[in-house]
SEROLUM-525288 format. One record per residue: x, z, y of N, C-alpha, C, O in turn; residue in three letters. Coordinates in steps of 0.001 Angstrom, whole numbers, plus 500000, padded with zeros to 6 digits. Each point is the difference from the previous one (the first is absolute). Layout:
BEGIN
XZYXZYXZYXZYala/...
***
This chain:
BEGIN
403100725288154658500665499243498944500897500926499191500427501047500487unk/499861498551498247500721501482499220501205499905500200500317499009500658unk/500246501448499119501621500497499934500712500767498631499226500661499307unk/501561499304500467500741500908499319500305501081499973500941500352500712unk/498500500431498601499900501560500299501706501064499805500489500866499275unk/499764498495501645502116501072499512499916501220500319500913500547500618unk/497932500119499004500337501391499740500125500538498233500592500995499582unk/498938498374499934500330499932498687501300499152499186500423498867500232unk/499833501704499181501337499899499311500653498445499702499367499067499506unk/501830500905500854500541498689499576499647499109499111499892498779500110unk/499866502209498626499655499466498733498558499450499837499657498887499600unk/499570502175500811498407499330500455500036498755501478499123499147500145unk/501572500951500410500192498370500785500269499408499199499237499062499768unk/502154501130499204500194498704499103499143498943499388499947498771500048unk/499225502455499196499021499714498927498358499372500762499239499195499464unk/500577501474501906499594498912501123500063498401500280499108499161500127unk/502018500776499907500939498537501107499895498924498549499922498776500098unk/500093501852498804500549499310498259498636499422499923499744498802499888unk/499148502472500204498518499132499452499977499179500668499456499070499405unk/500976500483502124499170499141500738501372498387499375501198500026499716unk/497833498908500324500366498963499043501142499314501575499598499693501122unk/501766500272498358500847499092500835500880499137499566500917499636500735unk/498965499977498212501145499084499743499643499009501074499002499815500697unk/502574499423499141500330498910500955499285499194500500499446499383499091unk/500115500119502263499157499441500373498683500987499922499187499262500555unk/500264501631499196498835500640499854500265501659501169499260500984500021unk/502039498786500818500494500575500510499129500954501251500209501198500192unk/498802497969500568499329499971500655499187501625500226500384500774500877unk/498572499522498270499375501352500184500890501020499780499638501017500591unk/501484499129498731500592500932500414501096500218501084500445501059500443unk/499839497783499833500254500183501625499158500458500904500537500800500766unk/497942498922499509499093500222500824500178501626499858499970500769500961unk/500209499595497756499623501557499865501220500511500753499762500609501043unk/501377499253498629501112500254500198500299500033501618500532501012500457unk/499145497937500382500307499998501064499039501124500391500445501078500395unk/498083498658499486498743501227500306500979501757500189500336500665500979unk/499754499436498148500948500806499734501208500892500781500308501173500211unk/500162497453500072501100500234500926500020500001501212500873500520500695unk/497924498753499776499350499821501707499400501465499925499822500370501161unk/499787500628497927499554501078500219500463501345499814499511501079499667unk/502260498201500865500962501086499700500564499994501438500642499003500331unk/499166502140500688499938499341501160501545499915500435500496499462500990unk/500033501157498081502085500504500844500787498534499443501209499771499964unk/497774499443499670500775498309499358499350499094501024498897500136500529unk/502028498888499648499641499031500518500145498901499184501058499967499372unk/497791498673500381499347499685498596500134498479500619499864499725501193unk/500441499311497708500176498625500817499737499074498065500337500376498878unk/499101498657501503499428498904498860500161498921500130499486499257500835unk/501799500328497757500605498857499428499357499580499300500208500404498856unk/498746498661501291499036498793498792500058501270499238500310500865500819unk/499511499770497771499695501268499244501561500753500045499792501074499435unk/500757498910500714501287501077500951499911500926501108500150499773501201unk/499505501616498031499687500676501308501303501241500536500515500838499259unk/499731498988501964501213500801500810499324501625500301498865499979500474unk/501586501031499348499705500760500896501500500912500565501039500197499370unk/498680500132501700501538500554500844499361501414500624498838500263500313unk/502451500589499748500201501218500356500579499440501189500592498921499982unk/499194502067501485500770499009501238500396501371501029499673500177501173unk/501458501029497579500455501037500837500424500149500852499629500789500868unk/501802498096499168500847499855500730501802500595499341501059500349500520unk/498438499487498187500760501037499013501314498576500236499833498878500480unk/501700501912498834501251499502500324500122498819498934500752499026500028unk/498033501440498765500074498607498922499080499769499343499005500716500114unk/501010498324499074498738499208499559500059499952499155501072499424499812unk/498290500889498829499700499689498471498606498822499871498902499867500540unk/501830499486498506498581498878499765499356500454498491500788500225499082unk/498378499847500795499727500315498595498686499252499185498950500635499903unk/501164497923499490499362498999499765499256500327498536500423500849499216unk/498616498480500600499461499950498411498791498773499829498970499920500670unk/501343499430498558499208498966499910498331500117499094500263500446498883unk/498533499359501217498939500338500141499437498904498607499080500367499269unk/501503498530500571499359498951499298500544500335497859500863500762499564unk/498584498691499985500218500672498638500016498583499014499579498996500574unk/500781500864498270499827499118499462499134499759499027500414500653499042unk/498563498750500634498964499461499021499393501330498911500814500348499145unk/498125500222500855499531500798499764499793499259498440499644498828499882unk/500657502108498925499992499815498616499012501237499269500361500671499033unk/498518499435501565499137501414499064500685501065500320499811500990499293unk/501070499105501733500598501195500612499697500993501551500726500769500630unk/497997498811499549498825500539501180498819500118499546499717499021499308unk/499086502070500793501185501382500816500584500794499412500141500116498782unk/500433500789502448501650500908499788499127501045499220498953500476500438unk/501741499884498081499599501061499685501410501411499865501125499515500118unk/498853502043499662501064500890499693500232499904498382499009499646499362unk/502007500587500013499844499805498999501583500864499591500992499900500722unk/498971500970497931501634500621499914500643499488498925499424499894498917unk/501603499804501234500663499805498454501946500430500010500958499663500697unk/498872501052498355500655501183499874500986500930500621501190500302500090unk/497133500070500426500128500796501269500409500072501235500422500914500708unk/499240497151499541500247500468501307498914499274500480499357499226499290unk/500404500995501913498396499694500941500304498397500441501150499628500235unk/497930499656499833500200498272500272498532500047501010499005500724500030unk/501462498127500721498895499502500635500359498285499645500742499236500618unk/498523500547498297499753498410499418499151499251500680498945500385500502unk/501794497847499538499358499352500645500875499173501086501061500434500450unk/498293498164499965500428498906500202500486500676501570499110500470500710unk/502001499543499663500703500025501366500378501507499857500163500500501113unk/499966500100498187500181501612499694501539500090500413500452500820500799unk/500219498285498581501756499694500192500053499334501193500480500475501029unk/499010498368498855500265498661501072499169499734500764499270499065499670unk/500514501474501393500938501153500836498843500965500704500126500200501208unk/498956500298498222498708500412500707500188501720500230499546500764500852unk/501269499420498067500389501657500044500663500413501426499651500824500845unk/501600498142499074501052499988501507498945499705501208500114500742500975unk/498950498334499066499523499710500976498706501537500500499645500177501165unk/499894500690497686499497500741499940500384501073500896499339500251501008unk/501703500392498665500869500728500491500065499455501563499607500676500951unk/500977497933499167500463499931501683498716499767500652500162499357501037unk/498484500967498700498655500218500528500364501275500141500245500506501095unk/499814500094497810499900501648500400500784500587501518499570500412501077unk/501874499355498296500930500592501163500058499408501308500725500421500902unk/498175498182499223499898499459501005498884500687500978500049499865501223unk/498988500852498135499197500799500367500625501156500576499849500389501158unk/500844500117497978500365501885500048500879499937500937499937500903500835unk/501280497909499357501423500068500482499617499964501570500738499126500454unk/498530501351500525499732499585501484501478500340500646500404499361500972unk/500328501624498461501182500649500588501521499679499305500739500950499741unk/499648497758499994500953500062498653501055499749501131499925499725501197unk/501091500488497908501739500020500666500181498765500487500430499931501151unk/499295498816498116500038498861500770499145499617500146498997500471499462unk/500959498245501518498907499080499788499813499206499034500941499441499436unk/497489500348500142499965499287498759499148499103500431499096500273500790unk/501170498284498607499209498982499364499351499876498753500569499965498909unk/498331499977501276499487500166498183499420498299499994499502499330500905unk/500721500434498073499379498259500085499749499958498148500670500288499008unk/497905499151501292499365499668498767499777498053499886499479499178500755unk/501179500730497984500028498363500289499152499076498971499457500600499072unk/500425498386500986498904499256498714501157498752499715500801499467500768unk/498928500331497850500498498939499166501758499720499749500732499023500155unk/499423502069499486501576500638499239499726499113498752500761499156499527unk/498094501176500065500278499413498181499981498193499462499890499327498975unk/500309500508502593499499498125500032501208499657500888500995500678500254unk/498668498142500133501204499075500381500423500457501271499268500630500763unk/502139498999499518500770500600501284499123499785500874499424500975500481unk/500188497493500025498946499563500669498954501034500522499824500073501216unk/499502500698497971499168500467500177500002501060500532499152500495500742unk/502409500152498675500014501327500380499926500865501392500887499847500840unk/498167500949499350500041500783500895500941500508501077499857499640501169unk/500986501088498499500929500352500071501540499031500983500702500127501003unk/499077498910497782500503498854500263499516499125501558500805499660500866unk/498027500162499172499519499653500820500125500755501721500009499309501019unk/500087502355498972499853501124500888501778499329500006500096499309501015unk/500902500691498405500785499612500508500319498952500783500560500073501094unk/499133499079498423499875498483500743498976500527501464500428499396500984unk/498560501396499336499204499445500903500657501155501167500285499807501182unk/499817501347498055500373501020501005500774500932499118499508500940499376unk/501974498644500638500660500674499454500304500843501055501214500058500195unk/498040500693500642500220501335501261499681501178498960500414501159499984unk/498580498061499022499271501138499398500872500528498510499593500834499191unk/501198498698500779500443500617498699501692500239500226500908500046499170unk/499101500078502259501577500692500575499814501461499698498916500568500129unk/502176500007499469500012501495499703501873500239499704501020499311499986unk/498626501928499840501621500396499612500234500066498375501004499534499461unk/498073501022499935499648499756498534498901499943499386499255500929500312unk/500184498118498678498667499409499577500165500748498325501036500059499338unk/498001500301500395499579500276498663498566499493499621498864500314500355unk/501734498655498666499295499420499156498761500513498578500471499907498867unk/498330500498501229499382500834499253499739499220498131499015500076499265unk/502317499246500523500131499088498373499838500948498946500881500858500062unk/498308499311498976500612501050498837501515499898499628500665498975499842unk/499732502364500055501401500394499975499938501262499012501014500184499326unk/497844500768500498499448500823499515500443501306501032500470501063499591unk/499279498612501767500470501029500951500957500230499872500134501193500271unk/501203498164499310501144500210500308500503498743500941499310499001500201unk/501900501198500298500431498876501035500794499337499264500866500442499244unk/498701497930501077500168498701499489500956499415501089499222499213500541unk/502195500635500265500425499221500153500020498646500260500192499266499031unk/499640500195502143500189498484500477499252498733498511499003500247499321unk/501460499091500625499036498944498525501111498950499793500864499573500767unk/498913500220498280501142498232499455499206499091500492498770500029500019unk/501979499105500409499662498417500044499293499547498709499807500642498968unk/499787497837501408499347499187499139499886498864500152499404499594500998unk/501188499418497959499839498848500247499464499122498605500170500388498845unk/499254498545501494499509499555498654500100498416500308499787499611501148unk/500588499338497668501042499092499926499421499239498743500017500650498954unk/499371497813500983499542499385499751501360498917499335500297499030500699unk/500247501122498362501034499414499468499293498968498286499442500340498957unk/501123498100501770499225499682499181500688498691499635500637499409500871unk/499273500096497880500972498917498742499068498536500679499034499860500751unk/501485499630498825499516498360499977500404499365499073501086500303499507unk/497835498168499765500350499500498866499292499096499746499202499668500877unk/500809499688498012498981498838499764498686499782499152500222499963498790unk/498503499890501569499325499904498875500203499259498945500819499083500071unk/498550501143498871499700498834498941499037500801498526499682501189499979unk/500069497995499124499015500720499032501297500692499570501179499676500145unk/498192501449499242500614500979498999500393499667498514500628500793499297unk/498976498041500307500452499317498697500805499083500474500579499362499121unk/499789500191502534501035499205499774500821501132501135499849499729501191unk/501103501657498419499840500543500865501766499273500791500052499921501227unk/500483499888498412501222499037499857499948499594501334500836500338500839unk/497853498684499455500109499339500800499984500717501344500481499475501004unk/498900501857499001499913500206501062500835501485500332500743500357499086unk/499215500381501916501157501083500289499111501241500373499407499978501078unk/500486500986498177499324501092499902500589501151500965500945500681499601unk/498467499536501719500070500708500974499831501714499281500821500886500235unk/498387499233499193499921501439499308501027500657499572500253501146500370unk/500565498079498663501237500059499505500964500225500983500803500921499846unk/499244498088501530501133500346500291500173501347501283500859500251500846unk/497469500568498629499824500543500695501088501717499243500089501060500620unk/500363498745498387500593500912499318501327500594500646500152501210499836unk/500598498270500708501153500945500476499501500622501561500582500870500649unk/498538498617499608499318501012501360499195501598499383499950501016500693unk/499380498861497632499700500911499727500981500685499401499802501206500139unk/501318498517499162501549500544499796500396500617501282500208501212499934unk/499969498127501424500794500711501153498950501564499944500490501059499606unk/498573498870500688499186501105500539499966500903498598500227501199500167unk/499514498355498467500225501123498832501416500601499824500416500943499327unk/500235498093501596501794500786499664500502500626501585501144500256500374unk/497301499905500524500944500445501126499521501514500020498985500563499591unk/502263499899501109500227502229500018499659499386501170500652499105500537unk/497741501648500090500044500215501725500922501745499833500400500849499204unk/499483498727502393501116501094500773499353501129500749498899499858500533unk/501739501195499505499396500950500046500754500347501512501209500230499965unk/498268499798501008500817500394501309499840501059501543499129500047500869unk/501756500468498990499810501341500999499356499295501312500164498790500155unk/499017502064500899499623499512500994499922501126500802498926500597500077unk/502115499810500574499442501232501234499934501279498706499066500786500154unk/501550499386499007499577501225498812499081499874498941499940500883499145unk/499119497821500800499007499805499292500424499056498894500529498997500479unk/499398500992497853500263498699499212499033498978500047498839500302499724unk/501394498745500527498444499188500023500296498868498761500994499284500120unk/498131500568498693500056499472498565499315498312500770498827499687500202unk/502106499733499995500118498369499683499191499598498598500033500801499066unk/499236497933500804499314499126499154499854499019500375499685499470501066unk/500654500158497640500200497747500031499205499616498571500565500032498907unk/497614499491501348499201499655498556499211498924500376499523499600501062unk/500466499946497481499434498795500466498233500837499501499626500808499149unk/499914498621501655498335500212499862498704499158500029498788500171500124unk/501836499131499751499255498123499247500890499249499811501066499833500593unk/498318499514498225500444498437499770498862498843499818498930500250499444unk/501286498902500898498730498837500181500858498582499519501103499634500406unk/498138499802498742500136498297499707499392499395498803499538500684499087unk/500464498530500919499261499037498703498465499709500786499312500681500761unk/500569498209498752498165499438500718499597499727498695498975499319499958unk/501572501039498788498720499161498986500947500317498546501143499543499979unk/498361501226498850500874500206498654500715498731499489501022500049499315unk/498419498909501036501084498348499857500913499563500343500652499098499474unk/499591501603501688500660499317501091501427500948500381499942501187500321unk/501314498022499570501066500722500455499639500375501847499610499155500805unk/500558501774499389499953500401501472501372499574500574501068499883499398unk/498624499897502027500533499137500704500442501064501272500681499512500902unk/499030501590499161499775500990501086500077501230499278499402500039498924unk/501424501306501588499868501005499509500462500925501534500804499690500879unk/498301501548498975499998500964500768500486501109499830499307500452499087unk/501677500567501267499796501349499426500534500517501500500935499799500775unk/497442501268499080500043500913501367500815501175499833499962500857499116unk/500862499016502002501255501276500006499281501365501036499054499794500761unk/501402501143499123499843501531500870501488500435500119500853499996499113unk/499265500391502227501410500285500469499408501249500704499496499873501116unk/500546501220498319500323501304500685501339500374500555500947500036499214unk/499180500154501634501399499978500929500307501172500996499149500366500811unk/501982500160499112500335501278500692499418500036501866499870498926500587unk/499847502365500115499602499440501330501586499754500865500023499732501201unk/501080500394498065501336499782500946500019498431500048500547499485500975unk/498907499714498065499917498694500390499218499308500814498852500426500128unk/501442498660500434499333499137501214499106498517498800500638499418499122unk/498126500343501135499813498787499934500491499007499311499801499557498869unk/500974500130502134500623498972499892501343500047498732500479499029499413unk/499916502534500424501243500344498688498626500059499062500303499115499200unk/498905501164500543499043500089499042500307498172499349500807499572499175unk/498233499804501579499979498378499855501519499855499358500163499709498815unk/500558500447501791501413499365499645500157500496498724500652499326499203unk/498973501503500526500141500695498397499570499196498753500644499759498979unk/498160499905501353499219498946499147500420499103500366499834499290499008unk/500742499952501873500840498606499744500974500217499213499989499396498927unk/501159501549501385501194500584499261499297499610498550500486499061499371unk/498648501482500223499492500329498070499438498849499853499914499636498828unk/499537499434502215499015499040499515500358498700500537499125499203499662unk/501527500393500835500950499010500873499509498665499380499246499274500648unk/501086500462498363499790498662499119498801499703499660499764499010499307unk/499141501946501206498840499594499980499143500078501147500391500674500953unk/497946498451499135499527499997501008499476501169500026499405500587499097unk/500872499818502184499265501598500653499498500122501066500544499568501016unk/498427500984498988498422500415501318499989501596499891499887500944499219unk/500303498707502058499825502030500297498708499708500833499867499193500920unk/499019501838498419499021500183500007499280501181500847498901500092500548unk/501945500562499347499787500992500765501088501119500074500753500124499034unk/499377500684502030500866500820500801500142500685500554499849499738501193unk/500605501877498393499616501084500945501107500743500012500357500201498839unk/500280500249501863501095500841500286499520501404499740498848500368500231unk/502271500527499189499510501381499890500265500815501164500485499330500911unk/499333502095499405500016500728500990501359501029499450500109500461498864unk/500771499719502184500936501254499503499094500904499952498816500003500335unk/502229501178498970498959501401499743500046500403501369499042500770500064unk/501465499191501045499655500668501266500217501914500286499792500829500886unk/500636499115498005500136501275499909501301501236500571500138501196499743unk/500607497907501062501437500634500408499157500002501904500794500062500939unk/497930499881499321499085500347501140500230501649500300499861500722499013unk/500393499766501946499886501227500073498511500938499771499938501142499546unk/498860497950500940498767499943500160499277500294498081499222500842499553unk/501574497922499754500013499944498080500558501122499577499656500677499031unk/501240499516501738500470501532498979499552501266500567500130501047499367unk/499650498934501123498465501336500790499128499763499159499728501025499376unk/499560497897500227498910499446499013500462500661498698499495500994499479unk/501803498117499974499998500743498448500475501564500164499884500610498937unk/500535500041501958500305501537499904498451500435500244499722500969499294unk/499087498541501587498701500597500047498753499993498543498977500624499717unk/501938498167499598499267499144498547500649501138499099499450500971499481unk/501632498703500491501096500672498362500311498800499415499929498920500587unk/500328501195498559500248499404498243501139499005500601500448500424501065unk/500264498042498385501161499199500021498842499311500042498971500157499343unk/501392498818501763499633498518500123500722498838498602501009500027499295unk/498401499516500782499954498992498586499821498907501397499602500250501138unk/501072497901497972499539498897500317498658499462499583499484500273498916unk/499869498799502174498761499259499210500798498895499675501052499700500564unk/498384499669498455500658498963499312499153498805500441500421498946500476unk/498295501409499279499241499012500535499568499507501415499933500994500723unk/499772497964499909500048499607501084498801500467500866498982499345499778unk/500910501496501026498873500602500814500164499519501570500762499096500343unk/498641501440500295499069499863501845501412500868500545499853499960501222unk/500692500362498664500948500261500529501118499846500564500618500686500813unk/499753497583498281501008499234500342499475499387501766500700499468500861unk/497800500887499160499478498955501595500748501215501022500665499881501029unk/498946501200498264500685501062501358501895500110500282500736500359500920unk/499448499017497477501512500270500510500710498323500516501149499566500087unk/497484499856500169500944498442500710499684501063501848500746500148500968unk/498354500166498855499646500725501533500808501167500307499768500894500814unk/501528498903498156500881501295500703499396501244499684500966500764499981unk/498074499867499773499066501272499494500678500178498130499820499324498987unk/500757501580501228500150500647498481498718500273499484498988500447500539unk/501318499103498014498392500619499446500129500439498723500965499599499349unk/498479500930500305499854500951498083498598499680499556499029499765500719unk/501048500272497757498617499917499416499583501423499910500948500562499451unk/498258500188500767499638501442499739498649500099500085499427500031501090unk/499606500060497128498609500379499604499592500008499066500602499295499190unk/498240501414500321499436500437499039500044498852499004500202498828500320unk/499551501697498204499900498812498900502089499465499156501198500033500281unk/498014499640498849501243499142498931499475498257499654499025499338499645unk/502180500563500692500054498392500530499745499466498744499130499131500045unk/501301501075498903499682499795498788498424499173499810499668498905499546unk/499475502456501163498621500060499663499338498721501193499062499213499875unk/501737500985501065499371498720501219499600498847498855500648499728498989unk/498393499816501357499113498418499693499448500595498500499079499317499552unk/501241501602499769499382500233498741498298499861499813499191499893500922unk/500529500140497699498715500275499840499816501373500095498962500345500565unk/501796500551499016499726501571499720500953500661501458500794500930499864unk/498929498371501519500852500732500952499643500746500273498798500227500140unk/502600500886500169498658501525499862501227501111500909501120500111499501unk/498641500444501458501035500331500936499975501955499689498897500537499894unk/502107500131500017500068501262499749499509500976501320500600499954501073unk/498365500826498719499619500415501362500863500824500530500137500145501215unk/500618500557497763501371500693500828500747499116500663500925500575500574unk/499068498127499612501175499355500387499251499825501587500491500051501127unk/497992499705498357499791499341501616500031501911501056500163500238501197unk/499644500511497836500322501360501207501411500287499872500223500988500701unk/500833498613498735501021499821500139500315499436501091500255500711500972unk/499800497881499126499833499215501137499550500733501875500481500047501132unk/498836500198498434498920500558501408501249501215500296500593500172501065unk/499536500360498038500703501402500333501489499318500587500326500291501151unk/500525498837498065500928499597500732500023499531501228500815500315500866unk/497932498617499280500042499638501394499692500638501083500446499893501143unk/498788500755498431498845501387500927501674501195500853500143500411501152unk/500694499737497701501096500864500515500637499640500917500221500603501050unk/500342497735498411500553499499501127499766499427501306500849500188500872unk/498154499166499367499179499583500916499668501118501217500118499857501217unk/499448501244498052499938501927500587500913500327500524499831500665501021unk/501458499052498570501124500715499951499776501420499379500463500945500639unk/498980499274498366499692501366499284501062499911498851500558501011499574unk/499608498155500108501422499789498863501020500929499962500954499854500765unk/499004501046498493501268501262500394501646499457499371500990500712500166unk/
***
């Protein structure tokens, strides 16, 4: 049965793992390959989550790195297959999962191969259905069933960051705030009480609010409060009786939950509100003795992720974690995603040092 050939270059795995078709739910054959793969790496020991595949180093080493990347991609747009392509002057490998996240996952094939001897022990875990509902998620799931498997001392997350280190993630919450009123025809509009309208000082609070910008462990993490729908009216006649406008609460990771929620009552109090959904962010994790061995073996200043990643699951499990991999986030979900091949041997080289302990 075939396998994945990791003697050839990160970048040629990339451009490998990309042709083969995975968006969400279609997850399946490249797991088969993937695990194949890894059952034929003999210094790992290899274990299979529904399309979530584990493999473990079992030295006996003093600590544990987890190092995750999710496998599933989102909706293919005339962007397969991966072709090289330059523009001005610099080398691209274009194409659907190039950013999100096939480059990172590329790489932790490679060094999962080469690394038989690394400083710690490692977990490498490849997961399916990041780009779909919590429910589904992989990851998500390996926690819930056997969170044995994703204990470590520090986890790195393979998110585009553009091979620099990304910091812990913001929260997220999103908030269903919505008017009430009366129908009636629109020529007698008098009679009845137009919910749309009085949907206006909820779009005033959020056009007149400064989010906050707030330190976390050394990191600034950029707060956001937008509305990103509005919904009402059933018919051009008819005064609406119902109005919707969907809120986004990006929120620092020093807040809990529950201060998130309270926030949007604070701004939205006088109206009806549904929290819809809810995710706490991850600190940056980075005051780890284990993290700062990492960024002295990496280089460059850690930056915050702003956006909400797989990382917040490792830091409810006590495991510090960082985003660190190939690609610009920018380009994730694009039509023209297209990942810099210096970045993904960038990548390899950072992790390859540290993992070695060759890092001078």
């Amino acid at each position: 049965m075939s396998v994945i050939d990791l003697s050839q270059s990160s970048i040629d795995i990339t451009r490998e793992i990309c042709d083969i078709d995975s968006v969400s739910d279609r997850e399946g054959p490249l797991a088969d390959l993937i695990e194949r793969t890894a059952r034929s790496l003999e210094h790992l020991t290899v274990s299979r989550h529904g399309d979530t595949i584990v493999a473990r180093t079992t030295l006996g080493r003093a600590q544990r790195v987890v190092i995750a990347g999710h496998i599933d991609t989102v909706p293919i747009n005339k962007n397969l297959p991966t072709r090289f392509e330059t523009i001005d002057g610099v080398d691209y490998l274009w194409g659907r999962g190039t950013v999100d996240m096939k480059a990172g996952v590329a790489v932790q094939l490679k060094l999962a191969a080469e690394l038989t001897d690394p400083e710690v022990d490692i977990t490498w875990i490849w997961y399916d259905h990041e780009e779909v509902s919590e429910s589904k998620n992989g990851l998500n799931k390996l926690s819930q069933s056997n969170p044995e498997l994703l204990a470590g001392d520090f986890a790195i997350l393979s998110e585009p960051t553009r091979s620099e280190i990304e910091g812990g993630c913001n929260g997220n919450l999103r908030a269903e705030i919505r008017t009430r009123g009366l129908r009636s025809h629109s020529a007698r509009s008098w009679v009845g009480d137009n919910a749309i309208h009085k949907a206006a000082p909820i779009l005033n609070i959020l056009a007149d609010y400064e989010a906050e910008q707030i330190e976390v462990d050394g990191l600034v993490y950029r707060e956001g409060l937008n509305a990103v729908g509005v919904t009402g009216g059933i018919a051009g006649n008819v005064i609406p009786d119902e109005c919707m406008v969907h809120v986004n609460y990006r929120f620092a990771p020093s807040k809990s939950g529950e201060e998130a929620v309270a926030h949007i009552h604070e701004l939205f109090g006088d109206y009806e509100i549904e929290i819809v959904d809810l995710a706490v962010g991850a600190r940056p994790g980075l005051d780890a003795p284990i993290a700062q061995q990492f960024v002295a073996a990496v280089g460059g200043t850690p930056m915050p992720k702003y956006g909400w990643t797989d990382v917040a699951r490792f830091s409810r499990l006590g495991v510090p974690a960082i985003n660190y991999g190939p690609g610009d986030p920018m380009k994730a979900h694009a039509d023209d995603e297209r990942v810099p091949l210096q970045q993904i041997t960038d990548c390899e080289r950072g992790l390859r040092a540290w993992l070695s302990g060759s890092a001078s």
